[in-house]
C-alpha positions, 0 to 999 in steps of 0.5 A: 470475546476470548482475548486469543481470538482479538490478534485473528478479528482484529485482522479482518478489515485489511481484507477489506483494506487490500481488496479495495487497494487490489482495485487500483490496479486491475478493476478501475483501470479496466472502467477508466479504459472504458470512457476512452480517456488518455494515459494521463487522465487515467494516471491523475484519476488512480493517482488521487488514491496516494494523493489523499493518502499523503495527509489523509491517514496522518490526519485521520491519525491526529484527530482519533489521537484527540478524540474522546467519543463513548465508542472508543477513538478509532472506531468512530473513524473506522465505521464512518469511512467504511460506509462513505467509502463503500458508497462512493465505490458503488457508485462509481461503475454508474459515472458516464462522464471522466469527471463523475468519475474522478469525483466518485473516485477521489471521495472513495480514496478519501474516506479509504485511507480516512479509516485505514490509518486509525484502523492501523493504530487500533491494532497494537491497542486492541491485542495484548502486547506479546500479541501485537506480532501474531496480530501484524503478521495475520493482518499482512495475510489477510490483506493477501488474500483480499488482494487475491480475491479481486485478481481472482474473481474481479475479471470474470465479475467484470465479464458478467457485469462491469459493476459486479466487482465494485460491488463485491469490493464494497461490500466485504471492505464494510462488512469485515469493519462492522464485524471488527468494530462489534466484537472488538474492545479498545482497551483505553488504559493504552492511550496516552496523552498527545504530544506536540505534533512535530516534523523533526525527523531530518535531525535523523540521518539514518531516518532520512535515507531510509525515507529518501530510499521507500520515496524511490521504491514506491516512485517505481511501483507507482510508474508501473501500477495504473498501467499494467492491465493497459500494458499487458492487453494492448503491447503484450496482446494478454487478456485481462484474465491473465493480466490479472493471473500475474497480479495474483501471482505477485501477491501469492508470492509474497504470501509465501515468502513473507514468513521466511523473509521476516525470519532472514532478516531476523538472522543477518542485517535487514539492511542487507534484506532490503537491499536484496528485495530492491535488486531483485525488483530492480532486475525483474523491471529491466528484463521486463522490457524484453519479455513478450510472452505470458510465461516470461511475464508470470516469471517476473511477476513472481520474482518481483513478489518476493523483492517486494514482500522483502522490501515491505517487511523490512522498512517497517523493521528498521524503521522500528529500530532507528526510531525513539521508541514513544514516536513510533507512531509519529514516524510511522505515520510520516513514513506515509507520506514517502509512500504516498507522494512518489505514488502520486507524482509517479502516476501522472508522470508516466501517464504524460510519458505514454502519451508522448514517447509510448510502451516503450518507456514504460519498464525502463523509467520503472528500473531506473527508479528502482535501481536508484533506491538500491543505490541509496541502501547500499551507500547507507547505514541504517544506525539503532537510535540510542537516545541521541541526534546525531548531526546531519549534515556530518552524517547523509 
């Protein structure tokens, strides 16, 4: 293949990867609801999908590291979990019972984030390096718009019939990774030999508060995300379609601002990027509480896209910047880890909060998590490593 096609293929699975992620948050809890099961049973089911994402993409990420197979080292990985993963999803619309489908669905997340880490990894070894940019930034698109397309299509699927979209989301997650996979060379002269695997990203102040300041980020995001169709159909009296419109207009948004964000952060200091997207998202959550008709909860919906989409670009910019440049990877792939678990923990939490203290919890313990990681960005320095450790203790 022309190698000015690579950084647009090589693209192609995150549709499947944000369709499939898209899932979490309109279809599954739309056949959850279904088996008439509690907030916190609904919460401990989603929940699972940051639970295997804690170790399963970092693990996914070690052993293709060590792999030494004719086909290459990610892509092995990539089509063996697309498959699993495609099949478990289809049948989970067919389970009767909550506990086929935790099972169901727990195997599916596994074997998700089983592929989506190598996948990632394979990205900047497949382009050429003044490609790898061009590569991440289509990559983040067509994640959007596979995130669309299930707010899109996935209600009106589901009125037809409720296996349809799980269908439509199996189907594109492994069609978009065997087309990658076949076209797509690993250039093997970019590996280099594994180093020891270590957790030594506490001797690094800067590091560290930002870990701590997504941990918070992401322990909000993950209060609000199993529940919002829930929330919009049962306190807000809003359709599913609907409730799905405003999920799409979050992922719109930061499509739209994705580019001029990336070129701000660009200009002034990305910490201040950061810590504009958090307010924003901080601000939209505390207002959500009073907001009672569609229109206030589109206009939510939009301003969180753009605070999100701010946050996304820049943690992974930083992080480039206050790392050692050979164990980007390394540290990428803990970054992980502050993503996932406050997701998880996150899930049950407000699961059992509904059950007992209902709706009316559910914006404020969002913002307040939220406005405690804008604290720790405004306190914080995010400093350029220069090759030394500094201490930690004199320094967080």
């Amino acid at each position: 293949m022309n190698k000015k096609y690579v950084p647009y293929i090589i693209g192609l699975p995150n549709l499947g990867v944000g369709l499939l992620w898209a899932m979490n948050m309109s279809v599954i809890p739309l056949f959850i609801t279904k088996l008439n099961v509690s907030n916190s049973k609904q919460g401990l089911l989603i929940s699972m999908g940051a639970f295997t994402g804690i170790f399963v993409q970092y693990l996914a990420g070690l052993l293709s590291d060590r792999s030494n197979l004719k086909m290459g080292k990610r892509k092995p990985f990539m089509i063996i979990g697309s498959i699993i993963s495609a099949l478990f999803l289809m049948l989970l619309p067919f389970a009767n019972s909550y506990l086929s489908a935790f099972m169901f669905a727990f195997l599916f997340y596994f074997f998700l984030n089983f592929y989506q880490g190598p996948y990632y990894s394979l990205i900047p070894e497949a382009v050429d390096e003044n490609q790898i940019g061009l590569a991440n930034g289509f990559s983040r698109v067509v994640s959007v718009l596979g995130s669309a397309l299930i707010f899109m299509l996935g209600p009106k699927l589901w009125e037809v019939n409720n296996k349809y979209p799980f269908f439509l989301g199996a189907i594109l997650g492994l069609v978009t990774v065997i087309i990658t996979v076949f076209l797509v060379k690993e250039d093997t002269s970019k590996y280099e030999k594994p180093k020891k695997v270590t957790f030594d990203f506490i001797k690094f102040p800067s590091v560290v508060k930002l870990y701590l300041s997504v941990f918070m980020v992401y322990m909000s995001f993950g209060f609000i995300t199993p529940f919002f169709v829930k929330y919009c159909t049962t306190s807000l009296n809003i359709s599913n379609v609907d409730a799905n419109n405003a999920l799409l207009i979050l992922t719109l948004m930061g499509a739209l601002f994705a580019v001029p964000i990336g070129k701000m952060a660009d200009k002034i200091e990305k910490r201040k990027v950061l810590l504009l997207g958090v307010v924003l998202f901080a601000v939209s959550l505390g207002v959500g509480a009073f907001i009672t008709s569609k229109f206030g909860l589109f206009i939510m919906m939009a301003i969180i896209g753009i605070g999100f989409i701010a946050i996304q670009i820049t943690t992974y910019s930083i992080l480039a910047e206050i790392v050692p440049p050979e164990r980007l990877g390394e540290f990428m792939g803990m970054m992980n880890l502050f993503i996932s678990l406050p997701q998880f923990l996150a899930n049950n939490i407000m699961g059992k909060l509904l059950d007992v203290f209902g709706y009316g919890v559910y914006f404020p313990t969002a913002c307040g998590a939220m406005i405690i990681a804008g604290l720790i960005v405004m306190t914080s320095r995010f400093e350029k490593y220069t090759g030394k450790i500094k201490n930690i203790s004199s320094s967080l």
